[in-house]
C-alpha positions as MATLAB code, in Angstrom:
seq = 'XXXXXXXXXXXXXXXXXXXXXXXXXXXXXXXXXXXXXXXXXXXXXXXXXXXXXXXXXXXXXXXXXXXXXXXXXXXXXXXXXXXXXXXXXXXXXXXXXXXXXXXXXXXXXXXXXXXXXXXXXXXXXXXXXXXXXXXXXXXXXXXXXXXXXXXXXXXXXXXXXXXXXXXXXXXXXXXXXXXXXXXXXXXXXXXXXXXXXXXXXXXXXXXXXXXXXXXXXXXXXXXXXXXXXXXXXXXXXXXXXXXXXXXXXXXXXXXXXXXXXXXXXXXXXXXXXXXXXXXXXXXXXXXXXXXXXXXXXXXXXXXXXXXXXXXXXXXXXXXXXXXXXXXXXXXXXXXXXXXXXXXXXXXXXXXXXXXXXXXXXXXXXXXXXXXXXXXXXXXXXXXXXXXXXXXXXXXXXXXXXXXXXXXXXXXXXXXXXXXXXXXXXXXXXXXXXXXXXXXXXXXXXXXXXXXXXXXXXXXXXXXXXXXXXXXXXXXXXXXXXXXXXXXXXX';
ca = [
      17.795   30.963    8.903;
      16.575   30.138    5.085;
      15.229   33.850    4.963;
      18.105   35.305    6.808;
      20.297   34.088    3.959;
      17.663   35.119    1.173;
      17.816   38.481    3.072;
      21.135   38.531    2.657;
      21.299   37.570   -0.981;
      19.305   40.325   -2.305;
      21.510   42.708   -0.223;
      24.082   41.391   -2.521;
      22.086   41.419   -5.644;
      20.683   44.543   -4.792;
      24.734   46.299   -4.074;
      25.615   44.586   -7.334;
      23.019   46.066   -9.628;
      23.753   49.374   -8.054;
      27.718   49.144   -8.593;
      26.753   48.102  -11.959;
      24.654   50.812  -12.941;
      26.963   53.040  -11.103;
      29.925   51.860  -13.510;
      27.859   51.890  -16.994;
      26.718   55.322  -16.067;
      30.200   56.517  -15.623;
      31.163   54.435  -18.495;
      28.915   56.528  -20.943;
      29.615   59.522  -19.399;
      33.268   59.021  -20.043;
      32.039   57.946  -23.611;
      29.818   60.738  -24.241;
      32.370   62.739  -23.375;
      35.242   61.329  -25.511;
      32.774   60.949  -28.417;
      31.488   65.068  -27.681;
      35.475   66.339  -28.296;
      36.217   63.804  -31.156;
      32.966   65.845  -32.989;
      34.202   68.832  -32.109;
      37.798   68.343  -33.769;
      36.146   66.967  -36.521;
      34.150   69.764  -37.131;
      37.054   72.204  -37.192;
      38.994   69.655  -39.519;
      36.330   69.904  -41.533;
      35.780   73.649  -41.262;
      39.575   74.036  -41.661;
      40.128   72.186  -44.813;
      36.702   73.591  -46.329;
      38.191   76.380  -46.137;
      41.906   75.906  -47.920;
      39.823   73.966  -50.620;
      37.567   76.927  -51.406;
      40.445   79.008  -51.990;
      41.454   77.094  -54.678;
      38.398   78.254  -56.934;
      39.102   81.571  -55.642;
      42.377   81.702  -57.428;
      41.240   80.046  -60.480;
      38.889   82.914  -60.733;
      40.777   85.267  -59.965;
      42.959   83.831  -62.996;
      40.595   83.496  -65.079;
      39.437   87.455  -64.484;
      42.911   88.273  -64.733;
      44.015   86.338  -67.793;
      47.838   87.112  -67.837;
      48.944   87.892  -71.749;
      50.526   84.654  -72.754;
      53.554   86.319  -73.174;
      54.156   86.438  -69.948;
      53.681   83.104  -69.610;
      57.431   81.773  -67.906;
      59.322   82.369  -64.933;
      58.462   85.507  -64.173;
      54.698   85.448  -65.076;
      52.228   86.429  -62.346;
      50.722   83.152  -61.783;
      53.633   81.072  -61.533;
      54.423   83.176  -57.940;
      51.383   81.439  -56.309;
      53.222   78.612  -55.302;
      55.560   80.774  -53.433;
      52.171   82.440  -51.585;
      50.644   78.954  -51.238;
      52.935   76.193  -50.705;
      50.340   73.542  -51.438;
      49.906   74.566  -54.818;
      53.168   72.812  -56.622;
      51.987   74.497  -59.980;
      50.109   76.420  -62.256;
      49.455   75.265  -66.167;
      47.815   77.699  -68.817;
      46.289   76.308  -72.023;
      44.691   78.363  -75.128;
      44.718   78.031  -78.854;
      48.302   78.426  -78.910;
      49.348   76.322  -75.964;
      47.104   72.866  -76.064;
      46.740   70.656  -72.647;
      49.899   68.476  -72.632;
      47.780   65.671  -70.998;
      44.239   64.744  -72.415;
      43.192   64.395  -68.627;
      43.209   68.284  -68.443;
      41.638   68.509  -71.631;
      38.979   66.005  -70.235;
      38.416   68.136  -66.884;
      38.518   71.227  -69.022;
      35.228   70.278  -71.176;
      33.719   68.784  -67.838;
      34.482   72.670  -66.652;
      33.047   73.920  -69.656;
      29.718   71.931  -69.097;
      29.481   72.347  -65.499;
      30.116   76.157  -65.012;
      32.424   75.007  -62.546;
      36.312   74.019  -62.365;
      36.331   70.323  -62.374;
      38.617   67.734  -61.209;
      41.456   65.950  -63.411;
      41.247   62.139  -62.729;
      42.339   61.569  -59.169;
      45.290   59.723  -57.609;
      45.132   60.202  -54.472;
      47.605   57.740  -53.677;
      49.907   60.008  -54.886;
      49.087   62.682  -52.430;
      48.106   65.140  -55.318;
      45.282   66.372  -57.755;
      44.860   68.918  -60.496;
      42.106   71.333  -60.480;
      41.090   72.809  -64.069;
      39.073   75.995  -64.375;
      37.799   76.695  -68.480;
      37.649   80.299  -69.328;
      38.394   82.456  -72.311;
      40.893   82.693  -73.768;
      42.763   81.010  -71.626;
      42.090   77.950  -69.155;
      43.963   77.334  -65.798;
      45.181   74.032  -64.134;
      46.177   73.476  -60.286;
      48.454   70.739  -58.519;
      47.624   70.825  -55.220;
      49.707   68.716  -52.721;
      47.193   67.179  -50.437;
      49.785   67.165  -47.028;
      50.280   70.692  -47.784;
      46.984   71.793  -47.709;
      46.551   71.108  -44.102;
      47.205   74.322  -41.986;
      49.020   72.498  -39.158;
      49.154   75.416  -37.061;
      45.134   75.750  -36.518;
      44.786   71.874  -36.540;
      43.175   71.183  -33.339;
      44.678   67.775  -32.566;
      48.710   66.772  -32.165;
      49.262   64.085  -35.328;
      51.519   62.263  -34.142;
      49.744   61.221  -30.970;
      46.714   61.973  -31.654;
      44.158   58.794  -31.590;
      41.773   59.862  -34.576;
      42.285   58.874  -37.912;
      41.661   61.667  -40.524;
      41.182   60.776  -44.129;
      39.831   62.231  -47.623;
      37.638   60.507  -49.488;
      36.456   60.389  -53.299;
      35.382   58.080  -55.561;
      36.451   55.187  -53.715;
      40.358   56.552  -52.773;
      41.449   57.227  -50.240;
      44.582   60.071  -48.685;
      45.124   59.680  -45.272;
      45.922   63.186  -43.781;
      46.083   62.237  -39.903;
      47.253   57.954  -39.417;
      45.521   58.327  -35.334;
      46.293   55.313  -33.376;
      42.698   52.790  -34.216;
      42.811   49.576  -32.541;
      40.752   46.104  -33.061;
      38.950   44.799  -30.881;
      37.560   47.888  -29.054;
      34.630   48.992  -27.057;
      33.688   51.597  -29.194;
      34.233   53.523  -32.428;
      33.478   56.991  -33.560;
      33.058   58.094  -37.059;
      32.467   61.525  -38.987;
      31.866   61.779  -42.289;
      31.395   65.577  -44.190;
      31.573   66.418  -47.847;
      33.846   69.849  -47.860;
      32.191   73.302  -48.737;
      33.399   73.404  -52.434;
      31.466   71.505  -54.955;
      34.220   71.539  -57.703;
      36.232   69.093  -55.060;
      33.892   67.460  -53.530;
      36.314   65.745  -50.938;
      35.070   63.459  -48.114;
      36.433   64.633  -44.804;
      36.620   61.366  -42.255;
      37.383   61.131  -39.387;
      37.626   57.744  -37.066;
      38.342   56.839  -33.784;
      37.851   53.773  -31.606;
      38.119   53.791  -27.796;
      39.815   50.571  -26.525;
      39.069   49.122  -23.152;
      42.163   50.267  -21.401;
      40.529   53.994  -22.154;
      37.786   53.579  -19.936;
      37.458   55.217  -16.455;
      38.273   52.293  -14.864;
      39.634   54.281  -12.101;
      36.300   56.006  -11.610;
      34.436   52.985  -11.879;
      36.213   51.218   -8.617;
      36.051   54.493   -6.545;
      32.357   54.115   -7.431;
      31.899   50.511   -6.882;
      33.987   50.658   -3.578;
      31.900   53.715   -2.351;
      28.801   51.438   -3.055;
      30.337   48.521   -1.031;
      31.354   50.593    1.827;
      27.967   52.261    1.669;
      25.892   49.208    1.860;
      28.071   47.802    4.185;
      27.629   50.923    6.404;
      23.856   50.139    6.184;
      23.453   47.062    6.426;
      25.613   47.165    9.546;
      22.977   50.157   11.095;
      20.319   47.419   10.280;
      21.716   44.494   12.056;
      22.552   46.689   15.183;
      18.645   47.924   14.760;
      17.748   44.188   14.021;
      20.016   42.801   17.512;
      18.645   45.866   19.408;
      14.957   44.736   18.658;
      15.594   41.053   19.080;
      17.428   41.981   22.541;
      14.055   44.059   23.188;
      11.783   41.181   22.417;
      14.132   38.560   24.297;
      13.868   40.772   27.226;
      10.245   41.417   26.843;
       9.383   37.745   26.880;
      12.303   36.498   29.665;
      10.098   39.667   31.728;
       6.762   37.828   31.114;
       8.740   34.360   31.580;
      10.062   35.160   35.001;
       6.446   36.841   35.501;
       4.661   33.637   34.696;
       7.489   31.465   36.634;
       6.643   33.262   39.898;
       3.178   32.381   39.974;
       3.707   28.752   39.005;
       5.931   29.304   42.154;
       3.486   31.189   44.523;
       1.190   28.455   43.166;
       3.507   25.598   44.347;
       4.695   27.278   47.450;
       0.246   27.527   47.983;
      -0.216   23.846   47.638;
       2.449   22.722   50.022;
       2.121   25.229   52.379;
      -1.880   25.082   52.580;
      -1.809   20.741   54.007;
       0.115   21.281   57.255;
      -1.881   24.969   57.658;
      -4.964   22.904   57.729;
      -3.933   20.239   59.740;
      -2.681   22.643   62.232;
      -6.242   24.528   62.242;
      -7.809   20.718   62.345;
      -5.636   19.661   65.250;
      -6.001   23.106   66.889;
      -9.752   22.717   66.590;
     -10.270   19.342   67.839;
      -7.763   20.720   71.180;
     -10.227   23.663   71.494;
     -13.215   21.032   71.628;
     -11.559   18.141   74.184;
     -10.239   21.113   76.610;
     -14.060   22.564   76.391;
     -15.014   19.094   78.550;
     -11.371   19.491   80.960;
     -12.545   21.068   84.085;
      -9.495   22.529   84.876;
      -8.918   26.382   83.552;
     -11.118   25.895   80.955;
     -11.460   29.626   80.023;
      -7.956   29.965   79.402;
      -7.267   27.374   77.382;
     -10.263   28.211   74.809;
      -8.826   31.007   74.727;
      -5.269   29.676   73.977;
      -6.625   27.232   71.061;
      -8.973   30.479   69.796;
      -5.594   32.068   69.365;
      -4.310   29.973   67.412;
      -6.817   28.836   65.335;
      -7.158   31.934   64.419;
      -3.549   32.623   63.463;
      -3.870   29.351   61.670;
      -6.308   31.081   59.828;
      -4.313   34.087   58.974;
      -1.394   32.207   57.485;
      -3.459   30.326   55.250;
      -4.844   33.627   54.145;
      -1.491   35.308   53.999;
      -0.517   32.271   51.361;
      -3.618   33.551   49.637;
      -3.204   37.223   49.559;
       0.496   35.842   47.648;
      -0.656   33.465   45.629;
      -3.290   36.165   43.789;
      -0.827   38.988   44.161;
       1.658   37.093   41.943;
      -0.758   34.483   39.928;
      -0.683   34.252   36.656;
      -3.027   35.789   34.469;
      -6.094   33.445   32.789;
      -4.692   32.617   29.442;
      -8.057   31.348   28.656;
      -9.922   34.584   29.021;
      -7.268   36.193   26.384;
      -7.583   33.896   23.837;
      -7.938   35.052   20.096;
      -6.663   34.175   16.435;
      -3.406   33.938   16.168;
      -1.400   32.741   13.311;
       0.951   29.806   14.789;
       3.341   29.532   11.655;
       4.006   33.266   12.141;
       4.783   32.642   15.869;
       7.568   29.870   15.100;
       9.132   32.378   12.839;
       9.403   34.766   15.781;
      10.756   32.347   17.806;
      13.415   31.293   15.247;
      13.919   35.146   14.834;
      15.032   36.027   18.315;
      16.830   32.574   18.617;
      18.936   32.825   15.524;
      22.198   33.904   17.197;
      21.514   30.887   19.305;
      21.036   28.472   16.584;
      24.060   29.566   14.835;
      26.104   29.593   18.213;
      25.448   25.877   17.866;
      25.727   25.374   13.963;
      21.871   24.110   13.963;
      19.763   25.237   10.737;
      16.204   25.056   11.553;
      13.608   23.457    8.825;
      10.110   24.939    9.141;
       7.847   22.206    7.331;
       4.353   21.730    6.714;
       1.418   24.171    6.540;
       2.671   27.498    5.725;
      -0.676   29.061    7.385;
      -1.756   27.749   10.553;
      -4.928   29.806   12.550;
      -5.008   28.686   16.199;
      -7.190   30.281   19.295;
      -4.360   31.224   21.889;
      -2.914   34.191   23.742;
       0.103   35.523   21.717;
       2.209   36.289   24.208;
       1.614   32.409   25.789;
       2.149   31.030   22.796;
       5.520   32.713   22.028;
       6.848   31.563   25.320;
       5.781   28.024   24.640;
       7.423   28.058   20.859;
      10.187   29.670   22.601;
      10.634   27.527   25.254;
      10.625   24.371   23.439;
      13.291   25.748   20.356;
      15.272   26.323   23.321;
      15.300   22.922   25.127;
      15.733   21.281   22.000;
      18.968   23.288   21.006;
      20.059   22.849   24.652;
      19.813   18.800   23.927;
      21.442   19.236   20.756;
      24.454   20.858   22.505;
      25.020   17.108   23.620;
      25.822   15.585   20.163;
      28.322   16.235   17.544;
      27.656   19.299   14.933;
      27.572   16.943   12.121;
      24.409   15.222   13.495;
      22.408   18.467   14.596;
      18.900   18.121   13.460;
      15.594   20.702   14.156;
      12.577   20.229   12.612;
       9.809   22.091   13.081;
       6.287   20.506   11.660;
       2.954   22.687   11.618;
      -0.116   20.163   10.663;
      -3.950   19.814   11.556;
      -4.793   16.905   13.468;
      -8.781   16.852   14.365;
     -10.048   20.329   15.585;
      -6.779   20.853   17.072;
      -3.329   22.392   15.400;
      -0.414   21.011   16.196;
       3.609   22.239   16.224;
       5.726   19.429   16.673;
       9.487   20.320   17.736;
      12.037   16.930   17.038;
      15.646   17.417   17.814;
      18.252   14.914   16.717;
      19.623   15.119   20.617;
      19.772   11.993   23.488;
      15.700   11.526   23.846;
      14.782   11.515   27.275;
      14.760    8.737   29.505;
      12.527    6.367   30.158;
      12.465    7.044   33.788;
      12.315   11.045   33.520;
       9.620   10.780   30.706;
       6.662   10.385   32.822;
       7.993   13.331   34.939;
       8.767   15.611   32.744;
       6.210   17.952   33.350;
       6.021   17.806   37.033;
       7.388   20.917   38.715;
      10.575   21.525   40.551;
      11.929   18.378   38.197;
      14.764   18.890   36.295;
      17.428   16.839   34.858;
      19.596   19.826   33.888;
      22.140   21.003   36.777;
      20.942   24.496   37.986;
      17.489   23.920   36.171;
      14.495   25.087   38.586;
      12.023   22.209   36.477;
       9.605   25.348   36.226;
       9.604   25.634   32.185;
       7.997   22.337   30.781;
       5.752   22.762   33.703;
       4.559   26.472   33.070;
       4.364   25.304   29.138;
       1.834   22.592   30.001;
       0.223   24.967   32.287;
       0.197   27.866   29.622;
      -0.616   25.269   26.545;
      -3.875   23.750   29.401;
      -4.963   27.457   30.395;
      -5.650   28.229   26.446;
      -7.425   24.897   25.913;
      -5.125   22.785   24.360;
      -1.904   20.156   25.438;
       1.270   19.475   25.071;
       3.598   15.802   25.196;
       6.616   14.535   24.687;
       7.887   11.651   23.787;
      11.185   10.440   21.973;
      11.190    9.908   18.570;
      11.248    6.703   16.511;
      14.212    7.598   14.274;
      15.980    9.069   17.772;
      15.748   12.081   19.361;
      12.942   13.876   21.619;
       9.465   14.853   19.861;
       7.361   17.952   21.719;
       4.261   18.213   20.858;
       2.054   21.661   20.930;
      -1.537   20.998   20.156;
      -4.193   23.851   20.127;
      -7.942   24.502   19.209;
      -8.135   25.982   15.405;
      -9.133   29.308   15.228;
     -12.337   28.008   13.538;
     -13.474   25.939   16.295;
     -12.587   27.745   19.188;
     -14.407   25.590   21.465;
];
């Protein structure tokens, strides 16, 4: 019973750790997958504004090349149309001897030009979604205003902003412009996060992206289909092995009730031997001594020795007739078939095939004591006797109430002998059928033949050893199954 339920335990353990596995590996496929897009738009963000920020020192080059004659500085100057070719650039400033920087910032970014090779960046605000981009040439130098939500080509962006769940921000020098809000929660099972400097070194921009996956975005879905294929699954199998379990215990049940009814014949035949063989021989005595007193009667004297002949010797025949039966059907020498068996292993068996029984009757076995025990027996005797006695004492226990259903089953050594002892919590046995318990054809259960104690004692005698009953001190009947160790078979 104990290792039915462990059985069953690990069956659960075992279905849980695959429906777990199951779900994390689904889990991190879904995340893998999630995290394997949000790269790949981040990548073309960052590809994409690379890109618009690079042509920004294109056109301050090409300025610079050009270097429009200051009088044309105005309205209608060539540089001052850029803004109508690129909308993110909101203006275009031109400073030489004759035309200073208005603000020292672009005189700043102009020497930082000058010593870099490079346009430079004016002091930052990013906060107000702008910057100004100064290129020094000669003899004239050229300033940029870029608006920052304008230089994002919307039209090859590759995710929907105002759904979208990633954040998408650019970073420098600790400020921050947030081109893309995305949707980031707290509290979430994961987070993804791209950070990539864009491909211009005169604006060296941070391009990051962010976004977390909350719990209501996993594949939850996915994750029950695959835990309730596991369940049905196991349960599928572990159905196939309890029909394969039943279908062997039915085997073995029928296997030992062949070998029982086997073994009950010949304790019959045996029986049926002893009675019948007394009045055979007192016919053949009787008919003998008649044969000798009509030897001294005169009268017909041939006749009648004849007559008793006759049926001495039919008296003869019968009794071997009853013979003939009683080896045709006897049982076979348990003795001669003795060898090492392992008894504990045996009362498992038993329990085994009887489980449906003991649960039929809400009884929970306890195996105690040695949890090896080596006895010289014949297997198959001994798992009729184990058998045999689980069953009477579950029969007896049919007799009280559920709550008070005791089994016990104690392997010990006592001597050279091993000993199972089988106590129910049942009636005992009466004091009147005790000493009769083992005599055959008694029975104190209606429809009983009062064969099975009998062919036990028989069975448990034929291999060497005994078995008793008595009733218990704490209540109850006691069996007792005693048996040479395998080390002293003698």
């Amino acid at each position: 019973m104990r290792q039915s339920w462990r059985f069953s335990g690990w069956w659960v353990v075992g279905g849980a750790v695959i429906a777990l596995a199951g779900a994390a590996a689904i889990a991190r496929q879904s995340l893998d997958q999630q995290r394997a897009l949000f790269e790949t738009d981040a990548r073309i963000v960052h590809r994409l504004l690379s890109q618009q920020v690079v042509q920004h020192d294109a056109i301050l080059a090409t300025l610079a090349l050009l270097q429009p004659a200051p009088v044309a500085i105005g309205t209608g100057s060539p540089e001052q149309r850029l803004p109508a070719l690129y909308p993110r650039i909101l203006s275009v400033q031109r400073s030489d001897a004759a035309t200073p920087w208005p603000d020292p910032a672009l005189a700043e970014a102009e020497r930082l030009s000058r010593l870099s090779g490079r346009a430079a960046l004016a002091p930052l605000d990013l906060s107000s979604g702008r910057y100004r981009l100064v290129l020094a040439s000669a003899p004239a130098s050229y300033a940029l205003t870029i608006d920052l939500q304008a230089l994002v080509p919307w039209t090859e962006w590759p995710m929907v902003a105002e759904t979208s769940a990633v954040r998408v921000e650019l970073v420098h020098a600790g400020q921050r412009h947030v081109v893309q809000p995305g949707r980031l929660q707290s509290g979430t099972a994961s987070r993804f996060e791209f950070h990539k400097v864009v491909a211009a070194e005169s604006q060296p921009f941070d391009v990051v992206a962010t976004q977390t996956v909350g719990w209501r975005q996993w594949p939850w879905a996915r994750m029950l289909a695959w835990t309730l294929a596991v369940v049905a699954l196991l349960a599928a199998v572990r159905h196939l092995q309890r029909q394969r379990l039943a279908r062997r215990r039915a085997e073995e049940l029928l296997r030992l009730g062949q070998v029982a009814r086997l073994n009950t014949l010949g304790e019959l035949a045996a029986g049926m031997a002893h009675e019948l063989n007394q009045p055979l021989t007192a016919v053949l005595a009787n008919t003998q001594a008649a044969q000798r007193l009509l030897d001294d009667d005169p009268p017909e004297l041939a006749t009648a020795r004849g007559a008793m002949a006759q049926a001495a010797a039919q008296a003869r025949r019968a009794a071997e007739v009853v013979g003939r039966l009683r080896r045709a059907v006897e049982r076979p020498d348990s003795g001669g078939q003795r060898q090492t068996v392992d008894a504990v292993e045996a009362v498992r068996r038993a329990l085994y095939l009887l489980e449906p029984e003991c649960q039929r009757r809400s009884v929970a076995p306890v195996l105690e004591g040695l949890p090896v025990l080596s006895v010289m027996a014949d297997p198959v005797a001994l798992d009729q006797i184990v058998h045999n006695l689980i069953l009477n004492a579950l029969q007896a226990l049919e007799q009280v109430p559920a709550a008070q259903r005791r089994l016990t089953l104690t392997l010990r050594t006592v001597a050279d002998d091993g000993e199972l002892a089988v106590a129910d919590s049942g009636p005992g046995i009466a004091p009147d059928v005790l000493p009769r318990l083992f005599e055959p054809f008694f029975s104190t259960r209606e429809g009983g033949l009062g064969l099975g104690l009998s062919l036990c004692e028989t069975l448990a005698s034929g291999m060497g050893g005994s078995l008793s009953a008595a009733n218990a001190a704490t209540g109850g009947a006691v069996f007792r199954l005693r048996l040479p160790l395998a080390n002293n078979p003698a």
